[in-house]
C-alpha positions in Angstrom: 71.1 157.2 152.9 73.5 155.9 155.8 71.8 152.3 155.7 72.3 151.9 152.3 76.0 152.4 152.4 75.9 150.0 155.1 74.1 147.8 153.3 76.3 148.0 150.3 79.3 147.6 152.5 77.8 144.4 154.0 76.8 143.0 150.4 80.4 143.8 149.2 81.9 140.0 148.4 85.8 140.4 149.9 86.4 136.7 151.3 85.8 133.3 150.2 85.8 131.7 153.4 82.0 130.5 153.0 82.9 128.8 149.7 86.0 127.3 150.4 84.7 125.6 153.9 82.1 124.1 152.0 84.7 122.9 148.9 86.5 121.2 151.9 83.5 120.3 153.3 83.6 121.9 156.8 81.6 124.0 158.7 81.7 127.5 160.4 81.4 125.6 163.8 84.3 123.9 163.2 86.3 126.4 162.3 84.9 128.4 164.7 86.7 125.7 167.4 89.7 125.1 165.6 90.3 129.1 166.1 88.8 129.5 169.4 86.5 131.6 168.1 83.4 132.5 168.5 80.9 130.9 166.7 78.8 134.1 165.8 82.7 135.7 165.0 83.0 133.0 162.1 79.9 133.1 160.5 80.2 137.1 160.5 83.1 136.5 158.1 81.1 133.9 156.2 78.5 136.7 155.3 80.8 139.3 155.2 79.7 141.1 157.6 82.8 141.2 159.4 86.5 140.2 157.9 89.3 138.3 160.1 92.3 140.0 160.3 95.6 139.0 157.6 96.9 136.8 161.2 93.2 135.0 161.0 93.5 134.6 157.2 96.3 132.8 156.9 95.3 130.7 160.2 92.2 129.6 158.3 94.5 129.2 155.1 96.7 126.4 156.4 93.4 124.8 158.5 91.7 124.7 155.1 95.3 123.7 153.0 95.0 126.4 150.8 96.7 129.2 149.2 95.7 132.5 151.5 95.0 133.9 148.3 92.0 131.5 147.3 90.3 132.9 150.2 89.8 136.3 148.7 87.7 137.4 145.9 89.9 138.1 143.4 89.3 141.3 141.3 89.5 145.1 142.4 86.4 145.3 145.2 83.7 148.4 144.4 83.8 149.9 148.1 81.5 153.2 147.4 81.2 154.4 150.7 85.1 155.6 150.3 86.7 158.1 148.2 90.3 157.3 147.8 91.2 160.2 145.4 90.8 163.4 147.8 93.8 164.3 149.0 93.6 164.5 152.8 96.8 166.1 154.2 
């Protein structure tokens, strides 16, 4: 049952960063330099797999001249694996 939370969590569409590189027609690897990233780094955040962190985001937004927001999946995000109405004091 573990693996297929992960797996959800790893389907789970959060950024748009994928989309919007290829609107803007770039590519991962050049991101990846423009950042000095790792190559592997970026295209985690492609498939989110991984996600950058807000810093990252809005690095990626002005290197792509776009609104931060258009690299986010709009909507309220379906995240199973976490119950958010037990109240843990």
């Amino acid at each position: 049952m573990h693996n297929n939370m992960n797996r959800e969590t790893m389907e789970q569409r959060i950024n748009r960063i994928k989309v919007v590189l290829a609107e803007k027609q770039r590519t991962n690897k050049w991101l990846a330099e423009k950042l000095g990233k790792e190559y592997s780094t970026v295209s985690k955040w492609c498939t989110n797999t991984n996600q950058p962190d807000l810093i990252t985001l809005s690095k990626i937004a002005h290197l792509l001249d776009v609104d931060i927001r258009e690299l986010l999946v709009s909507g309220k995000p379906i995240i199973k694996e976490f119950d958010y109405t037990s109240d843990s004091k």
